[in-house]
C-alpha positions as CSV (number, residue, x, y, z in Angstrom):
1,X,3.8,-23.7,-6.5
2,X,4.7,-21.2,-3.4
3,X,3.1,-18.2,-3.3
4,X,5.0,-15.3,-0.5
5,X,3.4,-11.8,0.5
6,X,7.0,-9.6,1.0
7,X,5.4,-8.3,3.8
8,X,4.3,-8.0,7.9
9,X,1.7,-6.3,7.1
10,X,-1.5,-7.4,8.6
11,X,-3.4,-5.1,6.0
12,X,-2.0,-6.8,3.2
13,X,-2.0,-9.6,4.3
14,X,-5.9,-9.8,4.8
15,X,-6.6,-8.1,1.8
16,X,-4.4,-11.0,-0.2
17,X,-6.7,-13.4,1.5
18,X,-9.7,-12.1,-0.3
19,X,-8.2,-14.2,-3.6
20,X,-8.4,-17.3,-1.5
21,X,-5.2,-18.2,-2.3
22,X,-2.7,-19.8,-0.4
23,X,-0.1,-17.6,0.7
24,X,3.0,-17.2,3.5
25,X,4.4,-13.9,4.4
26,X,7.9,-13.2,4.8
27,X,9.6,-9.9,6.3
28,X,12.0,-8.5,2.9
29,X,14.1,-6.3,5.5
30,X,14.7,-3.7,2.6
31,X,15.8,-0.2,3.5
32,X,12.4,1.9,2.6
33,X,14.8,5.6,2.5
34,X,13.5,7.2,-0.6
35,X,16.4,8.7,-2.5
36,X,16.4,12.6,-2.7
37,X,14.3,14.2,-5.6
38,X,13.0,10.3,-6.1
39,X,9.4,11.0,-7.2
40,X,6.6,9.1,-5.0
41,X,5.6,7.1,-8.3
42,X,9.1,5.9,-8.7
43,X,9.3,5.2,-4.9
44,X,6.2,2.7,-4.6
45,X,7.6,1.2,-7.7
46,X,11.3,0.6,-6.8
47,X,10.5,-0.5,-2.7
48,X,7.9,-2.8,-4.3
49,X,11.0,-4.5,-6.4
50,X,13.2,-4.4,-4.0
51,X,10.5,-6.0,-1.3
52,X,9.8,-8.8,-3.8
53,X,13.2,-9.6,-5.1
54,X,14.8,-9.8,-1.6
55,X,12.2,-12.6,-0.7
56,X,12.2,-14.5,-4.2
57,X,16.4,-14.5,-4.0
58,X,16.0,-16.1,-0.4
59,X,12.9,-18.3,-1.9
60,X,14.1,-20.0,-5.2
61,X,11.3,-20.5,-7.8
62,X,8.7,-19.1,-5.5
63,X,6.6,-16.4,-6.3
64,X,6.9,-13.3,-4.5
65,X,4.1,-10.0,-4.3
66,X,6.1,-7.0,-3.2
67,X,4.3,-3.8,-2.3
68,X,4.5,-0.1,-1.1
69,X,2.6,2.9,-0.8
70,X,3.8,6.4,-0.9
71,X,1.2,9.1,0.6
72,X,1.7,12.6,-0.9
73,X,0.0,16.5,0.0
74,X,0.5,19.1,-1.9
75,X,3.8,16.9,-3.8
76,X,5.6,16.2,-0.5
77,X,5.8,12.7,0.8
78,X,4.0,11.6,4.0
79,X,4.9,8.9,6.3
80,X,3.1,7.3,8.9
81,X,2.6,8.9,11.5
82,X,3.6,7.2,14.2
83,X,2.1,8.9,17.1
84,X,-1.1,11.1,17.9
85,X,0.4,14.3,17.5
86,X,2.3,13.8,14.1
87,X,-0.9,11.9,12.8
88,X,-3.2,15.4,13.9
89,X,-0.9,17.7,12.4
90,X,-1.5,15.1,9.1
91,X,-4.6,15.7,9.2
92,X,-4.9,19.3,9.8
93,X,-2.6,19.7,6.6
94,X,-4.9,17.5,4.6
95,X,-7.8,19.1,5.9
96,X,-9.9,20.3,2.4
97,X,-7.5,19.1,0.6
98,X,-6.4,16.1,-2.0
99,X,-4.0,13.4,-0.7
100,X,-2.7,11.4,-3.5
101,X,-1.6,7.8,-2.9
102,X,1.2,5.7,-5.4
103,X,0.3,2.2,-4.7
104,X,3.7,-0.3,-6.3
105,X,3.1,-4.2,-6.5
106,X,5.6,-6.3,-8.1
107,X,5.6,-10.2,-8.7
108,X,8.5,-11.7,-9.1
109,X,10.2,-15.1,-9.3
110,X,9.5,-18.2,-11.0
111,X,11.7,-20.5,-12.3
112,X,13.8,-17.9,-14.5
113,X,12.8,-15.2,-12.0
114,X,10.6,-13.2,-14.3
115,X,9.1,-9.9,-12.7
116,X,6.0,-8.0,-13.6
117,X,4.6,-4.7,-11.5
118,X,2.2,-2.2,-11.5
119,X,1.5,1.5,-9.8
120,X,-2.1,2.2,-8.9
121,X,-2.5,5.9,-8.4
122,X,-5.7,6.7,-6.0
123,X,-6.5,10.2,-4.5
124,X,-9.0,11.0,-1.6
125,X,-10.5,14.2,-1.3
126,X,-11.0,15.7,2.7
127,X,-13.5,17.1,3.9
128,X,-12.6,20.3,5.5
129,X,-11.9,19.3,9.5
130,X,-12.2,20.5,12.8
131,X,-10.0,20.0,15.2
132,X,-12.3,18.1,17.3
133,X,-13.8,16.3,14.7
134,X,-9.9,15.1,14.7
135,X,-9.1,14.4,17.6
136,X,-11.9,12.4,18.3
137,X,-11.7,9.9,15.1
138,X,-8.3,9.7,16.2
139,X,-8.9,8.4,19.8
140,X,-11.5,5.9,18.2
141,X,-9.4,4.3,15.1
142,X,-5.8,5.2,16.4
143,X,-4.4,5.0,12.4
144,X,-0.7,5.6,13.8
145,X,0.6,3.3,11.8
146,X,-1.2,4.4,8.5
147,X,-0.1,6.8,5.9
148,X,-2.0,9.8,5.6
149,X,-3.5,8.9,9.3
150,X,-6.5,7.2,8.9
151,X,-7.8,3.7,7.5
152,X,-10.2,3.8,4.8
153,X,-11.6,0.6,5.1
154,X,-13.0,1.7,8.9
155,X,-13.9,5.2,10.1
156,X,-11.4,6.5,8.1
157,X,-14.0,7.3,5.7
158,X,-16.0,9.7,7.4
159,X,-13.2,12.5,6.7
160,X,-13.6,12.4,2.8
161,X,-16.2,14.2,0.6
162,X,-15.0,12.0,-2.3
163,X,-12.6,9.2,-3.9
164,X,-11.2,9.1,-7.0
165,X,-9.3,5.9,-8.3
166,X,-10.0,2.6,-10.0
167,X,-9.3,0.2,-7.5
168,X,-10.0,0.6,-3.8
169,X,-7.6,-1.8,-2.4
170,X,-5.3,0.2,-3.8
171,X,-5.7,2.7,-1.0
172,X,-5.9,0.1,1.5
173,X,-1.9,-1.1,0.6
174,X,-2.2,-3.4,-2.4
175,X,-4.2,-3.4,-5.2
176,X,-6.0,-6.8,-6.1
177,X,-7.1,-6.0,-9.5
178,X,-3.4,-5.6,-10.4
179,X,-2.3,-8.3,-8.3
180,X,-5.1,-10.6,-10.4
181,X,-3.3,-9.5,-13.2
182,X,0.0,-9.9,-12.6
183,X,-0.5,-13.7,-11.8
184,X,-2.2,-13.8,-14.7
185,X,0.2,-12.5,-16.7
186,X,2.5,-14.9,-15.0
187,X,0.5,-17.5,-15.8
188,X,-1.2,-17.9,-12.1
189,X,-5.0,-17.9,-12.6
190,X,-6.2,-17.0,-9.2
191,X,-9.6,-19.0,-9.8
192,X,-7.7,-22.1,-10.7
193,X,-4.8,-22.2,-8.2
């Protein structure tokens, strides 16, 4: 059996690795524009299809995990930031506030291309910030390329008074629990593969 992570990501792909499972990763080269009024729930879920089904048509009876994470403030979407100054102005505007995170992972493939998928919801709670305090986790962790502008599993965490969610890999870009599950469900006991 072939198992395919729909994704560059070197985030998910070390997370996967935690299942000690083998696993290849494949780009999906989907288009990630949300559609206008698209709600961020329906987002994660649909680019997480769309990730896993472009790599399980190109990949015939493999299976295929698909994910995506949408970062919301105050209901409008956040992307990565890109660059120091958008990622201070993200957090400045999250600064005391809740950032919620939609978390979409899809399996999909198999011999009669079955698909199953989930949508973790986590939300992280900031502390209220300064802007020094800011700028100088930003010069140390550099989360450019991170929605929301910072990376919980390092010094990220040092900007939150609180976390509130069921599965912590969630926030990090896929959730594992899920994942477990959906091979399960597939018939894919991680233990036994």
């Amino acid at each position: 059996m072939t198992l395919i992570l729909a994704s560059t990501s070197p985030y998910r792909a070390r997370l996967l690795q935690r299942l000690q499972v083998p696993f290849t990763c494949e780009s999906p080269h989907t288009d990630e524009t949300p559609v206008p009024g698209e709600p961020p729930k329906e987002l994660a879920l649909r680019l997480s299809l769309a990730k896993a089904r472009a790599v399980a048509t190109r990949n015939p009876g493999a299976w295929v995990i698909g994910s995506d994470q949408v970062a919301t403030l105050d209901n409008q979407i956040m992307g990565k930031p890109g660059n120091h100054e958008n990622a201070t102005q993200q957090l400045r505007a999250s600064s005391g506030k809740e950032v919620r995170f939609y978390t979409g992972v899809a399996l999909v493939g198999g011999p009669k291309m079955q698909e199953w998928f989930h949508v973790e919801h986590f939300s992280v709670y900031f502390q209220s910030l300064s802007d020094s305090a800011i700028e100088h986790y930003l010069l140390l962790e550099q989360p450019y390329d991170c929605a929301g502008s910072f990376k919980c599993e390092g010094l990220g965490v040092v900007l939150f008074s609180s976390l509130q969610g069921e599965d912590p890999t969630g926030l990090e870009g896929l959730p594992l629990i899920a994942v477990t599950r959906l091979l399960r469900e597939a018939g894919i006991d991680p233990l036994l593969y």
